[in-house]
C-alpha positions as CSV (number, residue, x, y, z in Angstrom):
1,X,-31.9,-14.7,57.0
2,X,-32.0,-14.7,53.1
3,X,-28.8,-14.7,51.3
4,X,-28.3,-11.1,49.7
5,X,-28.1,-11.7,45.9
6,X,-24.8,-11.6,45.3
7,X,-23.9,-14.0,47.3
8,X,-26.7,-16.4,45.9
9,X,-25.4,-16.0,42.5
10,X,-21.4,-16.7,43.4
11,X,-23.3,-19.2,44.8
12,X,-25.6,-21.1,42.3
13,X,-22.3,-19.9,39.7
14,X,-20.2,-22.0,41.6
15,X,-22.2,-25.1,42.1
16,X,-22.5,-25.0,38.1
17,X,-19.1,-24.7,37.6
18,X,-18.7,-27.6,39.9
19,X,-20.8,-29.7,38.5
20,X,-19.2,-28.9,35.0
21,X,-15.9,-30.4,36.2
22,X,-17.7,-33.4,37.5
23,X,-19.3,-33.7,34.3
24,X,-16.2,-33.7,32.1
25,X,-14.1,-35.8,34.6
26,X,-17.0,-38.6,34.2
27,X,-17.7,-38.3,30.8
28,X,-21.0,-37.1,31.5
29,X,-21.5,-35.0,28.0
30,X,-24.6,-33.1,29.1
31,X,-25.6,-30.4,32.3
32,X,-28.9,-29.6,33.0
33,X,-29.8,-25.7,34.2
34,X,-31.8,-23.4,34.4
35,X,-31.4,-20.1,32.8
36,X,-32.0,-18.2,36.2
37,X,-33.6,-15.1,35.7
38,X,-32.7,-11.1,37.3
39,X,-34.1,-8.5,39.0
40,X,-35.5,-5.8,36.9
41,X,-32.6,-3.5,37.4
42,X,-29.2,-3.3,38.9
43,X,-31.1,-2.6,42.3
44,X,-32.7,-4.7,42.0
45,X,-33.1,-7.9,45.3
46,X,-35.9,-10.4,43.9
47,X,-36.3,-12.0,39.8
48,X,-38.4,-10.5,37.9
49,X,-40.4,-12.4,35.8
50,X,-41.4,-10.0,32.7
51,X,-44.2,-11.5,30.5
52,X,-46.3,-8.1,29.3
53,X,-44.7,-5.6,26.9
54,X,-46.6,-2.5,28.1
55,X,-46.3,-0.5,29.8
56,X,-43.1,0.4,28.8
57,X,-41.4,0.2,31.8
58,X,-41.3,-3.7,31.6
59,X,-39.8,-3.7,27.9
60,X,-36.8,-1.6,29.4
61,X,-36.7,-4.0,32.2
62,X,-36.5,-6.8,29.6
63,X,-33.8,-5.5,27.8
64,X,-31.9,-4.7,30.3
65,X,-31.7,-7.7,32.1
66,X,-30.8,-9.8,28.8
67,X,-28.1,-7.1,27.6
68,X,-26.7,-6.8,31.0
69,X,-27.1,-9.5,32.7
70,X,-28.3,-12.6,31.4
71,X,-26.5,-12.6,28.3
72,X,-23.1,-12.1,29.3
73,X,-23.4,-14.5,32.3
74,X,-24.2,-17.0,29.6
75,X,-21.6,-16.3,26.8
76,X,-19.0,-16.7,29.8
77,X,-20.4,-20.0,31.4
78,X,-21.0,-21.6,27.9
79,X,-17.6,-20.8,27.2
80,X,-16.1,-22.5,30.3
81,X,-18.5,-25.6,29.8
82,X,-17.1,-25.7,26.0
83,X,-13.6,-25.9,27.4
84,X,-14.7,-28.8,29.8
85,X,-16.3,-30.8,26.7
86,X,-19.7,-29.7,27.9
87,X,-22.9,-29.0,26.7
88,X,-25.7,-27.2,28.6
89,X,-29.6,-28.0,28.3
90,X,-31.6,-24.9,29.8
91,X,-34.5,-26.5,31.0
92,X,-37.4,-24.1,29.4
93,X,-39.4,-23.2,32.3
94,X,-42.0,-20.5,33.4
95,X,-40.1,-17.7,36.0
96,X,-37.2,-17.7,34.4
97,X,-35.9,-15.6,31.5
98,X,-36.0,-19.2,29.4
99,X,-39.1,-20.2,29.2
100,X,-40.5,-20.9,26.0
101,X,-38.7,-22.1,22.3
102,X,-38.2,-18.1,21.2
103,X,-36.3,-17.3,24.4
104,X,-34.2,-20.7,24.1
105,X,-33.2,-19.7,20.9
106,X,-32.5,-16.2,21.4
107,X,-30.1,-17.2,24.2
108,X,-28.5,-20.4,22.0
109,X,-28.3,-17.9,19.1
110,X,-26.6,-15.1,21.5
111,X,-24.0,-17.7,23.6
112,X,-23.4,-19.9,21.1
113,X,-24.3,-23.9,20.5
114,X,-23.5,-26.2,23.1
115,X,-26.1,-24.6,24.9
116,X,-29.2,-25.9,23.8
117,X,-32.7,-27.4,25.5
118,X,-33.8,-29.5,28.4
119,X,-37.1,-30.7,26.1
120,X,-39.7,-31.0,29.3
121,X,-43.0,-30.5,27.3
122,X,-45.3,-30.5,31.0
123,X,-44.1,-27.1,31.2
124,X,-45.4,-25.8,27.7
125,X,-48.5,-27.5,27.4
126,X,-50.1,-25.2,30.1
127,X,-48.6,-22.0,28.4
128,X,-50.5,-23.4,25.3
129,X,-47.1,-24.2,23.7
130,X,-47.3,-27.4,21.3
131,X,-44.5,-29.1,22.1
132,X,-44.1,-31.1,18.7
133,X,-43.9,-27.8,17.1
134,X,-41.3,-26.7,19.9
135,X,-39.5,-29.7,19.4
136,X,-39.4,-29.2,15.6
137,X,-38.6,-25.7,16.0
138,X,-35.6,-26.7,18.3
139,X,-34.0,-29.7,15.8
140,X,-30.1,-30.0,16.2
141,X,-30.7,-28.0,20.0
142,X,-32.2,-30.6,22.0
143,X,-29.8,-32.3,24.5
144,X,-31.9,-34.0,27.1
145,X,-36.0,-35.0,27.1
146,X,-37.9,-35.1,30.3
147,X,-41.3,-37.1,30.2
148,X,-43.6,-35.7,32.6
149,X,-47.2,-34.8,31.6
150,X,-49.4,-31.7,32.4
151,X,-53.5,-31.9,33.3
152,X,-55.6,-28.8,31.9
153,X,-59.1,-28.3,33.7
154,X,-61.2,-26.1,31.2
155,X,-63.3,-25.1,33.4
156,X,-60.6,-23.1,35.5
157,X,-58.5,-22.1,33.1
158,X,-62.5,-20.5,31.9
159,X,-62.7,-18.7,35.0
160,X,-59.3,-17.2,35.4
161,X,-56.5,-18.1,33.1
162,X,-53.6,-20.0,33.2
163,X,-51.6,-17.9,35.1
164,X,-53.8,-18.4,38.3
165,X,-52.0,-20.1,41.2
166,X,-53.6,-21.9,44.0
167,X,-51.8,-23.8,46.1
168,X,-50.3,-27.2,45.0
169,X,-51.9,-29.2,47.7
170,X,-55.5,-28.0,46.2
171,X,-55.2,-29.3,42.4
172,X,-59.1,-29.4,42.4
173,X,-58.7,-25.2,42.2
174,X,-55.7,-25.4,39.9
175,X,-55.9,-24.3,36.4
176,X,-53.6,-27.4,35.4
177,X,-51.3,-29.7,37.2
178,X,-48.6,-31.9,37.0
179,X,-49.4,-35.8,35.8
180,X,-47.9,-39.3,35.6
181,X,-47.5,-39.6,31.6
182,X,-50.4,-40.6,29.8
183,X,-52.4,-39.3,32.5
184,X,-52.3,-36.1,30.7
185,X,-52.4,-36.4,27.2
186,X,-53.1,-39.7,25.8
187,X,-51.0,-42.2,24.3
188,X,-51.2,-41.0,20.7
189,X,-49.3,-37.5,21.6
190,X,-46.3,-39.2,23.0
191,X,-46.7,-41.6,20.3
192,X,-46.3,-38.4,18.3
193,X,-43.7,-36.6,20.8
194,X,-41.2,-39.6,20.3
195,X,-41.5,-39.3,16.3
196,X,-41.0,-35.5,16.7
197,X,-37.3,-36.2,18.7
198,X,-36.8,-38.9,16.1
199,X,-37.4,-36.5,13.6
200,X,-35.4,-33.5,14.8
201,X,-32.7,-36.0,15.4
202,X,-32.5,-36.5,19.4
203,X,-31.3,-40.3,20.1
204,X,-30.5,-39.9,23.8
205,X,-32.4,-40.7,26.7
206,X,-35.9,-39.4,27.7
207,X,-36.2,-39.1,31.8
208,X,-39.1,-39.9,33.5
209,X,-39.9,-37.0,36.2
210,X,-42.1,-37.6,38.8
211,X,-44.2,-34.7,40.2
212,X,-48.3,-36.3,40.1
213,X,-49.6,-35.3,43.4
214,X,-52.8,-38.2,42.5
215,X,-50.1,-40.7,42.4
216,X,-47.8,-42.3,44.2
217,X,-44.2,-42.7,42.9
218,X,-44.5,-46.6,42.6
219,X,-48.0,-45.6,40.5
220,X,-47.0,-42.8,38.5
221,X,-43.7,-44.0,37.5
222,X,-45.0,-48.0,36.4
223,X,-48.0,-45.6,34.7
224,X,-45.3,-43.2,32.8
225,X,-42.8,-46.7,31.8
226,X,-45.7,-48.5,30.4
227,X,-47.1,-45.3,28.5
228,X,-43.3,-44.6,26.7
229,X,-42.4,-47.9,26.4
230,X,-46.0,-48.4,23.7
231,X,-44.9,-45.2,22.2
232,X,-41.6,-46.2,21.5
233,X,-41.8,-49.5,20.7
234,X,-45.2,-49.9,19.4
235,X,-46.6,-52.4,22.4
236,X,-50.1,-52.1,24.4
237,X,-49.7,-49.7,27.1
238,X,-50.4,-51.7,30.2
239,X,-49.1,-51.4,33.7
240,X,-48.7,-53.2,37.1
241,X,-48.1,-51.8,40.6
């Protein structure tokens, strides 16, 4: 049976907190979240993703859950990371109430500043984000990079948007999906991405994530190390698996 919502938020609440304290007791200086996202009122039982301003109805929704809920939550955990020495990287992604560099900032600007981003740009190139203007946008708030890539197939995107949403397991339908980087986007934009961080003043490591369903982890990760380490350093981007 599905845990009522309550109790899923003491319990997501508690595993952050925990992993706060394990953070600071290790020196770790950086947590990475999720912003998490409510229901569309106090009655609510599921999140509510909001991304249409009309009708009405869904602007009230909107404020409400980031004046009541989402805000507050935030000011309070920030506050108890900030005592632990911690900062926290929301990780802007689609379905939750953080999802793009406006949103990151509104919630940095409301909670305060050692909460900042999670820089994963496979999740804003299919929202038609640029993520070297989201990185410059977000200079001195970037904590932590992920380097994972995003596919775009114009033709589906054509027929029925972005938002459309077959299954995983049938990326041949799929407006866009997950790739190894480079498989994406070529070399030159990540030779660009790493001069953006560089730029904005991020110094700290960039994680490879692994989520190419055309590749296997061996593949995609050998693929994704030989692409970063020619856009960092300048070398031929060549691989072996």
């Amino acid at each position: 049976m599905p845990r009522k919502p309550a109790s899923r938020a003491a319990s997501d609440d508690a595993v952050f907190r925990d992993t706060v304290r394990l953070a600071s007791a290790l020196g770790v200086g950086v947590v990475n979240v999720f912003s998490g996202n409510p229901g569309g009122g106090p009655n609510a039982t599921e999140p509510n993703w909001i991304t249409c301003s009309w009708p009405t109805e869904y602007g009230e929704m909107l404020s409400w859950q980031w004046d009541a809920v989402v805000i507050p939550y935030w000011q309070d955990a920030a506050e108890f990371a900030l005592r632990h020495g911690v900062n926290v990287a929301v990780e802007m992604h689609p379905g939750f109430v953080v999802y793009n560099p406006r949103t990151l900032l509104r919630l940095r600007s409301a909670v305060g500043e050692n909460v900042g981003a999670n820089m994963d740009p496979s999740h804003l190139f299919w929202q038609g984000i640029d993520p070297l203007l989201a990185v410059r946008d977000l200079t001195g708030a970037i904590f932590h990079v992920d380097a994972k890539d995003t596919g775009l197939e114009p033709s589906n995107i054509a027929r029925n948007g972005v938002l459309d949403q077959p299954p995983l397991g049938r990326p041949g339908e799929r407006p866009w999906m997950f790739r190894s980087v480079g498989d994406g986007h070529d070399l030159l934009f990540w030779k660009r991405f790493v001069s953006a961080l560089r730029m904005a003043g991020y110094d700290g490591v960039i994680s490879i994530e692994h989520e190419d369903s055309l590749a296997s982890a061996d593949e995609g990760i050998a693929r994704a190390v030989a692409t970063l380490r020619a856009a960092i350093l300048s070398e031929p981007a060549t691989a072996s698996w």
